[in-house]
C-alpha positions in Angstrom: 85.0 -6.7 66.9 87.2 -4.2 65.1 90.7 -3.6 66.7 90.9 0.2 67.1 94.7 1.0 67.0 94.8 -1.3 64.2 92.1 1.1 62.6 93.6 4.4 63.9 97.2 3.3 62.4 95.5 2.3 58.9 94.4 6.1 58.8 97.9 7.6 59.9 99.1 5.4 57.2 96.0 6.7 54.8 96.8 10.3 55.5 100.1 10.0 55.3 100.0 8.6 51.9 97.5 11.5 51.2 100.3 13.9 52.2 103.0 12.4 50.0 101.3 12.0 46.9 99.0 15.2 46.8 101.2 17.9 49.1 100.4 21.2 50.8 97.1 20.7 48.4 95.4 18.9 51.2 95.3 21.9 53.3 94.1 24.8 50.9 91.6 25.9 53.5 94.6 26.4 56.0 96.1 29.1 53.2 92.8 31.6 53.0 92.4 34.7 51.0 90.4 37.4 51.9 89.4 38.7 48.5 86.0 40.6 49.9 88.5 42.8 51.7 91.6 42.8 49.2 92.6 46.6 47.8 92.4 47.7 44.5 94.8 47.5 43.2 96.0 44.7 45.4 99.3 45.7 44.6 101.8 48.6 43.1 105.5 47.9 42.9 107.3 51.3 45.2 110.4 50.8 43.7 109.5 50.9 39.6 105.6 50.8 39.3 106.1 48.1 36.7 105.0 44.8 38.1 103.9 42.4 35.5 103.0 38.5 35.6 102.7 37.5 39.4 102.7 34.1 40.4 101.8 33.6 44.1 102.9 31.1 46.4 102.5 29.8 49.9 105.6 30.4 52.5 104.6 27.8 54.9 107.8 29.4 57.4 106.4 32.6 57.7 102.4 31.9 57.5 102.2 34.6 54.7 101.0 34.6 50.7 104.3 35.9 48.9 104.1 37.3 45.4 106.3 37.2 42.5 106.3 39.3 40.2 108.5 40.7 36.6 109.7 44.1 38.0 109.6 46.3 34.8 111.5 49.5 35.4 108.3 51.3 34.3 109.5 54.6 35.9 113.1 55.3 35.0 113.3 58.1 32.6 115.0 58.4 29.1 114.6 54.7 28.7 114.9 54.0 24.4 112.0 52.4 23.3 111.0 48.9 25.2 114.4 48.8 27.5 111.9 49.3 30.3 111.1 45.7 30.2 114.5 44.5 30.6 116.8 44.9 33.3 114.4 43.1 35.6 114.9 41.3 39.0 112.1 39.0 40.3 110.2 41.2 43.0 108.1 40.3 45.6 105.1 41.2 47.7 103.5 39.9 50.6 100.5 39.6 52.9 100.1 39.3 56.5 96.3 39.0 56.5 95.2 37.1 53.6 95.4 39.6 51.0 93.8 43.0 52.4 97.3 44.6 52.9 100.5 43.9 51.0 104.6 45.1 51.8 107.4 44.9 49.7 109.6 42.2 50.6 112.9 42.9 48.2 113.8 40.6 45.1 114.8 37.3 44.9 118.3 35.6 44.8 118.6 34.5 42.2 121.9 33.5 40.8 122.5 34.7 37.0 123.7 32.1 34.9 125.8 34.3 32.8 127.7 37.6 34.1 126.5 40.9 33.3 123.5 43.2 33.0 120.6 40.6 32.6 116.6 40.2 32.8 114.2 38.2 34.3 110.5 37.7 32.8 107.8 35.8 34.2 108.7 33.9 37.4 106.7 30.8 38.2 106.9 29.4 41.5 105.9 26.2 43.0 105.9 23.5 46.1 107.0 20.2 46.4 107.5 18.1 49.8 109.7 20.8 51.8 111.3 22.6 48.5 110.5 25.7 46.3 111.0 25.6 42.6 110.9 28.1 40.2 111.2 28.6 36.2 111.8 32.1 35.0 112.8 33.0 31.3 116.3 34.6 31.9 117.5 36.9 28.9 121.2 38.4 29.0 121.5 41.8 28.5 119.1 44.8 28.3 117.6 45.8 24.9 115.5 48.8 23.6 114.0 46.3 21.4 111.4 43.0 21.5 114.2 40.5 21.8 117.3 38.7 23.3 118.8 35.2 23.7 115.8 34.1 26.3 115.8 30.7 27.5 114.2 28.8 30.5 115.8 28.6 33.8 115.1 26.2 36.4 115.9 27.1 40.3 115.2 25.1 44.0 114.7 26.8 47.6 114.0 26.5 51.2 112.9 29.9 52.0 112.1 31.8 48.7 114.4 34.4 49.1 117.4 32.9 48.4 117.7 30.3 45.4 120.1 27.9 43.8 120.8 27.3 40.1 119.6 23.8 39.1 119.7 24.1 35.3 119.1 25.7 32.0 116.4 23.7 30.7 117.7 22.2 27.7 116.1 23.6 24.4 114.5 26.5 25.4 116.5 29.1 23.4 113.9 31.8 22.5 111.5 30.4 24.6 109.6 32.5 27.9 106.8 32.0 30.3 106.7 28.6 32.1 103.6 27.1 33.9 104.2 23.6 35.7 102.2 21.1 37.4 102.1 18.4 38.7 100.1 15.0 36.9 98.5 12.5 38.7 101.1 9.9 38.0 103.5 11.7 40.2 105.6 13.3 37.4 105.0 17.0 36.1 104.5 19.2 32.8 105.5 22.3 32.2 103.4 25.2 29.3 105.5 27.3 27.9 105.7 29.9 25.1 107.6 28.8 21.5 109.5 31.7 19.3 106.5 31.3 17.3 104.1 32.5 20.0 102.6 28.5 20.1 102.0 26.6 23.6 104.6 23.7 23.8 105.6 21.2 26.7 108.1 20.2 28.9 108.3 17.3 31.3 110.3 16.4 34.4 110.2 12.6 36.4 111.3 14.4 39.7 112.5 17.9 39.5 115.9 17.4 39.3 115.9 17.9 35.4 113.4 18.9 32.2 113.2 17.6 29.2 111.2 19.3 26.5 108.4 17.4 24.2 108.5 19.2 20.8 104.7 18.8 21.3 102.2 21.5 20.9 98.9 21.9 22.6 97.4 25.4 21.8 98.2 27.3 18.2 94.7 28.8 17.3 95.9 32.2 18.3 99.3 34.0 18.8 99.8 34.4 22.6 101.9 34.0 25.6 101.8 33.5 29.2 100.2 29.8 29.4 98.8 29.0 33.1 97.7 25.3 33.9 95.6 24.7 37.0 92.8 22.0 38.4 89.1 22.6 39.5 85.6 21.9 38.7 87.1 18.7 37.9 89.1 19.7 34.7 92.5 20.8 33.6 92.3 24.5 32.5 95.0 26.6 31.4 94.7 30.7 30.4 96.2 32.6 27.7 97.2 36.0 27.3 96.9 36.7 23.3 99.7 38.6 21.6 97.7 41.2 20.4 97.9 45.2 20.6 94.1 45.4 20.8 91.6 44.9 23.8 91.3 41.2 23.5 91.4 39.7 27.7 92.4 36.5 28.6 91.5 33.0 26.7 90.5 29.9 28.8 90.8 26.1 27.4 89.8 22.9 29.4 90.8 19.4 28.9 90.2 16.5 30.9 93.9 15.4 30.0 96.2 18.4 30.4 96.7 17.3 26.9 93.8 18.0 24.4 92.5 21.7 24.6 89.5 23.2 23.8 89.0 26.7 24.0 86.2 27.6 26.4 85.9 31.5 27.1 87.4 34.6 27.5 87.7 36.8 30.3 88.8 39.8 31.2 88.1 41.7 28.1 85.6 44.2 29.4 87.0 47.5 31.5 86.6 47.1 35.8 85.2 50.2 38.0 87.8 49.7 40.3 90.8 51.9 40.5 93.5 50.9 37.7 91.1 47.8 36.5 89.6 49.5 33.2 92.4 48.3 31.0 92.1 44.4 30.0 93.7 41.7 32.2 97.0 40.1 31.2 99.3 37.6 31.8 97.7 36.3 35.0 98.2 32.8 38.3 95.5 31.4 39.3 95.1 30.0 42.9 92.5 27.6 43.8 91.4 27.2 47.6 88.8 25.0 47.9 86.3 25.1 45.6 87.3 28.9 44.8 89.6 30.3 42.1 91.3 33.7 42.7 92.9 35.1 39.3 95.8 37.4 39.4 96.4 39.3 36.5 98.2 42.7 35.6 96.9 45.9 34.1 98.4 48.8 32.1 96.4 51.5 33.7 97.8 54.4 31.3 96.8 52.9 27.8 94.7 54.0 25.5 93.0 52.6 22.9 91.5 54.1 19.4 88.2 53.4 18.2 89.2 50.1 16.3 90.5 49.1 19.8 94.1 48.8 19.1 96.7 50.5 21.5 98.1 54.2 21.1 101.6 52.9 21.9 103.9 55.4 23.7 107.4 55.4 25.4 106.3 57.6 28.9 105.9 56.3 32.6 101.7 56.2 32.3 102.3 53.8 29.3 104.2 51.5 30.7 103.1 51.3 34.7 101.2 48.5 36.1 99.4 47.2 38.4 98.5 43.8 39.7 94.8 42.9 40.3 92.7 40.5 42.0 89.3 38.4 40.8 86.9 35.5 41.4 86.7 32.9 38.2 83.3 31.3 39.1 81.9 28.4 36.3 78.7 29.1 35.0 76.5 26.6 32.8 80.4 25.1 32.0 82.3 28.5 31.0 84.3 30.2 33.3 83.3 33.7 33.6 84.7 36.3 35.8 83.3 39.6 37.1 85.8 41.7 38.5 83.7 44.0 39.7 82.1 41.7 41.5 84.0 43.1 45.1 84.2 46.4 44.1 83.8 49.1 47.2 80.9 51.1 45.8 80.7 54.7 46.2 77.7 55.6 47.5 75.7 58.5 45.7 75.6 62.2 46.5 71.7 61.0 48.1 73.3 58.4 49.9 75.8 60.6 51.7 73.1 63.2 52.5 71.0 60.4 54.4 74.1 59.6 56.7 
């Protein structure tokens, strides 16, 4: 005869284990998303109309998604050239009810680690046990050129507003846009973009320090922006190609997080919904469940010539953005997304009449 507390206190000590070694994962369904009823665009920055490269994140104190975002200063006049880019905090959005509204929350505090006019690019935020982390490429000064002493910077928080400095990560110089995650041995890996527009890695045993590989895992194409996430039972990580054209997003699986093969692309074809026609760029990806919810960014006010490169412009409608919302759904082994796919449609001059 089986000795139930015995029992019961083996699955305490079961679940427990499943808590320490696979986190607030365990309880994606807790954290919906209610993309069926999400705006479009989910979200426009009210301070500079320039948000670019969100990366969302769970604040378990407040209940609420919260969004972090590059806040490009898209609508500050007499700007020279690309200085619109730099200058930028880390904003943030958030969501009371799973996505179908969204408030400005500020920017985050984030302590420079040099004096002075500075940037930030491409936050990416994450959570481990009771602690926020996030690595953000940090650039001093403000340029009206592609450029600037960027680096990698590493930060730790308890309520994602407020942030301390942990490090600069060691032999980033020139380096930007940082995905991390964490491997099944308990360690984690960071993606991140090279000088030479390559995908290299990083590597941390417990978040108190990085140490960079020298190793590259994606060079087919020039791009930027790597993301690294798990479902359908592989590792996949998306792309955003350096390229004026009309090119969308790259996907590559592995079973490794190592080895990379290309897979599709996605977001390359214009949306119906409002601000969605341009193609999607530097994007998170959240996974709840057995759904995957991509963010990415649009440039609503470009244009493109008929061999489908840019008509590149210094105004406000070239450089505004917008942040958008999609489903990824895996399809005989691609990943496709259709991001029309939760449109609102507008009914037809008949349809009205018959109401």
């Amino acid at each position: 005869m089986y000795n139930t507390s015995n029992l019961n206190s083996m699955k305490r000590i079961v679940y427990m284990l499943a808590v320490l070694f696979y986190g607030t994962s365990l309880f994606a369904q807790d954290k919906p998303f209610d993309i069926e009823h999400a705006p479009a665009p989910l979200f426009r920055c009210p301070i500079y109309d320039g948000p670019t490269d969100p990366t969302l994140e769970w604040n378990t104190e407040r209940q609420e998604w919260w969004m972090f975002y590059t806040q490009r200063r898209a609508n500050v006049p007499n700007l020279q050239e690309v200085a619109c880019v730099y200058g930028s905090k880390v904003g943030i959005a958030a969501t009371k009810n799973n996505g179908k509204n969204w408030y400005y929350v500020g920017t985050a505090n984030l302590p420079e680690p040099m004096q002075g006019q500075s940037t930030f690019w491409a936050p990416d935020v994450f959570k481990h046990k009771d602690t926020y982390y996030m690595i953000v490429t940090f650039i001093p000064g403000i340029h009206p050129f592609w450029g600037g002493d960027a680096r990698l910077v590493f930060y730790k928080s308890k309520d994602l507003m407020n942030w301390d400095l942990v490090e600069e990560i060691e032999g980033t110089h020139g380096c930007i846009d940082a995905s991390a995650f964490q491997m099944p041995d308990g360690t984690w890996k960071m993606w991140y973009k090279t000088p030479d527009s390559k995908t290299n890695t990083g590597v941390s045993k417990d978040l108190t320090t990085w140490k960079v590989t020298g190793k590259c895992e994606i060079d087919d194409v020039p791009h930027e922006g790597p993301i690294v996430f798990y479902w359908k039972n592989k590792y996949w990580n998306i792309i955003d190609e350096c390229n004026l054209g009309y090119v969308g997003l790259h996907c590559y699986e592995s079973d490794d997080a190592t080895n990379w093969t290309y897979n599709s692309t996605i977001l390359d074809k214009p949306g119906l919904r409002p601000d969605d026609f341009d193609q999607g760029r530097h994007c998170d990806v959240v996974v709840i469940g057995d759904r995957a919810f991509i963010f990415y960014f649009t440039h609503p006010g470009r244009t493109y010539k008929m061999d489908g490169m840019e008509v590149e412009e210094n105004t406000w409608n070239y450089h505004r953005a917008s942040i958008q919302i999609a489903e990824l759904e895996y399809v005989d082994g691609k990943i496709v997304c259709d991001r029309d796919k939760y449109a609102k449609k507008v009914p037809s001059p008949i349809e009205r009449k018959k109401k």
